[in-house]
C-alpha positions as CSV (number, residue, x, y, z in Angstrom):
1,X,-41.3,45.9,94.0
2,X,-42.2,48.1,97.0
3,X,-41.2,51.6,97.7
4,X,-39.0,50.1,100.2
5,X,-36.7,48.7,97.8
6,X,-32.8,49.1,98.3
7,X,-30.7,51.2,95.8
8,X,-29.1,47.7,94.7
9,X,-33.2,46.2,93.6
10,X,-34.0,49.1,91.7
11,X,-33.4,48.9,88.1
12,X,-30.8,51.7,86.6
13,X,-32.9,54.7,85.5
14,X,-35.7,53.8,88.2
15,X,-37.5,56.8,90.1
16,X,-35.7,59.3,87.1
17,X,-37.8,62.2,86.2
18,X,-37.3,61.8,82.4
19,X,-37.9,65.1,80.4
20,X,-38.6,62.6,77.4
21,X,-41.1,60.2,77.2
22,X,-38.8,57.7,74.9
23,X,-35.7,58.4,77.3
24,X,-36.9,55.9,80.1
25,X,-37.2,52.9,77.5
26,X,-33.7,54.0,75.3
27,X,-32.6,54.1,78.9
28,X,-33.7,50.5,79.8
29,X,-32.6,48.9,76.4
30,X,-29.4,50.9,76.2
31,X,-28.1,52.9,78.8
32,X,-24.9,53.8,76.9
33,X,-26.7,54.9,73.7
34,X,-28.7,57.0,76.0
35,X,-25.7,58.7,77.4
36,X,-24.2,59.0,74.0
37,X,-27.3,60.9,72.9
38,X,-27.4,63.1,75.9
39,X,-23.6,64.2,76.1
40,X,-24.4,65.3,72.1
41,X,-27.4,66.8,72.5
42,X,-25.7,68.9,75.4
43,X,-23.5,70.0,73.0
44,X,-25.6,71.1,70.7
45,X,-26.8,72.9,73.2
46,X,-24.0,74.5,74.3
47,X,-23.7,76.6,70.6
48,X,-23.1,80.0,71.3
49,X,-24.3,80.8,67.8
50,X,-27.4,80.7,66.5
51,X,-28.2,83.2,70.0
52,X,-30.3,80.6,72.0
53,X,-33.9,82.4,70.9
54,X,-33.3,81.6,67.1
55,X,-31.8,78.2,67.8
56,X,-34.4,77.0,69.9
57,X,-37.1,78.5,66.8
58,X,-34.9,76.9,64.5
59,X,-35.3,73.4,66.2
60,X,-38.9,73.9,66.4
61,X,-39.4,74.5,62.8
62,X,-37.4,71.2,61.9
63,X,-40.3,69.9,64.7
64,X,-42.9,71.2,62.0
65,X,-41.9,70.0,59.4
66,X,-41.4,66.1,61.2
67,X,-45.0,66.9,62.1
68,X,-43.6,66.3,65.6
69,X,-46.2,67.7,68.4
70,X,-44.8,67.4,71.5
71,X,-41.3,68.4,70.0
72,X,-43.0,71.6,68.4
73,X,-44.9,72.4,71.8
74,X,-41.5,71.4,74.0
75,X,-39.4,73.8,71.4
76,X,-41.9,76.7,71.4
77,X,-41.9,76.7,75.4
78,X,-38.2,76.9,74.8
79,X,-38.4,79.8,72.8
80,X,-40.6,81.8,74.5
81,X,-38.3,81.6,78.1
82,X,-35.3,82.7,76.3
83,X,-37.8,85.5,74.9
84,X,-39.6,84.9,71.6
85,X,-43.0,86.2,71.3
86,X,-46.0,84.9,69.8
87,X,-45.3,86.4,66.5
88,X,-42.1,85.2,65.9
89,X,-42.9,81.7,67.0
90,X,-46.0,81.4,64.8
91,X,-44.0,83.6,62.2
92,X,-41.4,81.3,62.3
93,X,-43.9,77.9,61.5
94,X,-45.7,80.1,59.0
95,X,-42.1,80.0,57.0
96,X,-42.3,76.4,56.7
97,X,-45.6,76.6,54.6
98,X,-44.3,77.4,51.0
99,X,-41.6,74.4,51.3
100,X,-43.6,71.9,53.7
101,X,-47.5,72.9,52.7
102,X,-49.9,74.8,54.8
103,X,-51.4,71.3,56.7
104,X,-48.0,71.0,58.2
105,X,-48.0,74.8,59.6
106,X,-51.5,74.9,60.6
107,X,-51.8,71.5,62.8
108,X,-48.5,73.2,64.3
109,X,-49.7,76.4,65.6
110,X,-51.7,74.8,68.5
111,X,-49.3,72.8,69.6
112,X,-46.5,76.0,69.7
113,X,-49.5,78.1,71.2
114,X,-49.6,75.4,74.1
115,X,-46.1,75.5,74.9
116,X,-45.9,79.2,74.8
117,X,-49.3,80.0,77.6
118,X,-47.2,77.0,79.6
119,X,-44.2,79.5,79.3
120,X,-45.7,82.7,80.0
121,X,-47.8,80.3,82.5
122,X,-44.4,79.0,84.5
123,X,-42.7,83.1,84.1
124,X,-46.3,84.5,86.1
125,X,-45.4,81.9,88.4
126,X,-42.3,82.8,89.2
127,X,-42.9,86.3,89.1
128,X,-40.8,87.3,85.6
């Protein structure tokens, strides 16, 4: 297909920025699923308790203990925009370690450390 393919070539979901690797392929296979999924997850999201800090550390922890990498880095970066520091988001996988064992914690806290420099990275940048 070239890029001067009409709306009616492309396929549905084509030339969508996904924020989720998996999303383009649930998208492809089921596009109604997909839609399902996002309509609940933006409902989870639109909790007004936890406060948005503790539910996004929350969701991160759950990331730890799937052993989940880009969830925990994705989560973290989450975190630290709505204001967590360091401490609590390392605090926070450090918690999972009597239930979930120290591996689990310890090949998380690079991953959380990543998405919180891309945070504080992205909050320089637009001059927070």
């Amino acid at each position: 297909m070239t890029s001067d393919a009409s709306a009616a070539e492309k396929k549905p979901g084509e030339g969508v920025e996904w924020a989720f690797g998996f999303e383009r392929t649930l998208h492809e296979l089921a596009p109604g699923v997909h839609q399902a999924q996002n309509a609940w997850m933006a409902t989870i999201d639109s909790l007004r308790s936890p406060d948005r800090k503790t539910h996004e550390l929350i969701r991160m922890v759950c990331l730890v203990i799937l052993r989940n990498p880009a969830g925990i880095e994705r989560h973290a970066m989450l975190a630290a925009e709505v204001g967590a520091t360091w401490e609590e988001i390392a605090g926070s996988i450090l918690l999972t370690e009597p239930a979930f064992g120290l591996l689990r914690a310890v090949e998380a806290l690079p991953w959380a450390r990543k998405g919180f420099k891309a945070a504080r990275a992205l909050a320089q940048e637009l001059g927070d």
